[in-house]
N, C-alpha and C positions, 0 to 999 in steps of 0.2 A: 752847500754845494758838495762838501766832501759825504756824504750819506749819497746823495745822487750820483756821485764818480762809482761811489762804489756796487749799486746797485745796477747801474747801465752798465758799469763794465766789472763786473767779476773777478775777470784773471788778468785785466790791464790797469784797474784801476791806480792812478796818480798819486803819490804820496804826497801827504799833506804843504811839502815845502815847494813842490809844483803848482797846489792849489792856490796856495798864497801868492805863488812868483804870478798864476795868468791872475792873478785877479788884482795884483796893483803894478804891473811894472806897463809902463808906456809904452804907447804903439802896439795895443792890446785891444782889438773890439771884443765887449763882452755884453751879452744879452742873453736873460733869462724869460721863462714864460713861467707865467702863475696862474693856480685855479684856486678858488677858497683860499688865500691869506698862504697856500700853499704851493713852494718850488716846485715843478711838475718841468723842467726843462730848460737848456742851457747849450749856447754855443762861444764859444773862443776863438779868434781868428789873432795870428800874427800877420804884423804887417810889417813888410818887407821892402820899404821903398825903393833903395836902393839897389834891388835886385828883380824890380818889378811884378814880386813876386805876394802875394798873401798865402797864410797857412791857415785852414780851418783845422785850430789842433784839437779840440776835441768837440763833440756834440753830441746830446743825448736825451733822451724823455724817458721820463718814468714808464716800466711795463704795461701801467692802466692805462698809461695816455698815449698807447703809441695809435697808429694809423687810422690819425684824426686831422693830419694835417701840420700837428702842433711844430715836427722837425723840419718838415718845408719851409713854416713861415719862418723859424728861426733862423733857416740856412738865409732865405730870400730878405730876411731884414738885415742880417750880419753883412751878406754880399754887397746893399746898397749902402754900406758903408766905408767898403773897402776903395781904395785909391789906386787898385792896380790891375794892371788890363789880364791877370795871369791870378787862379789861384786855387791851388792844389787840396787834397785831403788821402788819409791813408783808410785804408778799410781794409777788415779782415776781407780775404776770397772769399767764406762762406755766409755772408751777410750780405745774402742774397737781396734782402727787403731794402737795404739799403744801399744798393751798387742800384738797383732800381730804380731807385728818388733821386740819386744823384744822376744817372744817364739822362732822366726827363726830365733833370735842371741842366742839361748841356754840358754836364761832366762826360770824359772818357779818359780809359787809360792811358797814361804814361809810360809809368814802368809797373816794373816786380821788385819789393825790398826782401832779400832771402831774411828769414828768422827774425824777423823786425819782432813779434809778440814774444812777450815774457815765457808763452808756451812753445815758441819757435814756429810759429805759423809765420807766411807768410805774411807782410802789406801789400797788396792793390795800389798805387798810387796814382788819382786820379785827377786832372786837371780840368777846369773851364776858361777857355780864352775869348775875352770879350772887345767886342771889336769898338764899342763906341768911344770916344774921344777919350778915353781914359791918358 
């Protein structure tokens, strides 16, 4: 997973004690996508129960595999596991392709984080609010 942080994300990629903290601390949805015996994709959602809240912190698919679907299914299988009728993600502004897949899964913006990225870009913070029984 940390070769794949670091290639999906460049200039935000996760330091290894984050890598390990999403991938054993509880209350942690974690789902990978494989092709050939090989990582090809990966989402993280914090859950938040007592705040009603989940976080999809991070998500990502390898450069050859992107707009195939493969970040949809992974958002769309992590969401059917969440417990909370609310739940957020941060995106660069210019990540265009993906403020895209998120608005046609029923995400919109929130807010604006000032200098949320390592290079001081902004985050996007966009939410989905879902209405059934949750």
């Amino acid at each position: 997973m940390r070769y794949l942080e670091q290639v999906c994300f460049t200039q935000d990629a996760w330091p290894l004690l984050d890598i390990v903290s999403v991938l054993t601390l509880p209350n942690v949805v974690r789902l990978k996508a494989i092709c050939e015996m090989q990582l090809i994709g990966f989402v993280a959602a914090d859950v938040r129960r007592h705040e009603r809240i989940s976080w999809i912190a991070t998500i990502g698919v390898l450069p050859a595999f992107r707009r195939q679907g493969i970040g949809r299914a992974l958002l769309e299988a992590c969401e059917a596991q969440l417990p909370t009728p609310f739940i957020r993600l941060c995106v660069r502004p210019g990540n265009q392709a993906a403020i895209a897949m998120y608005r046609e899964m029923g995400y919109s913006s929130f807010e604006r984080w000032k200098r949320y990225y390592q290079d001081g870009e902004d985050a996007v913070v966009m939410e989905k609010v879902r209405q059934s029984g949750l």
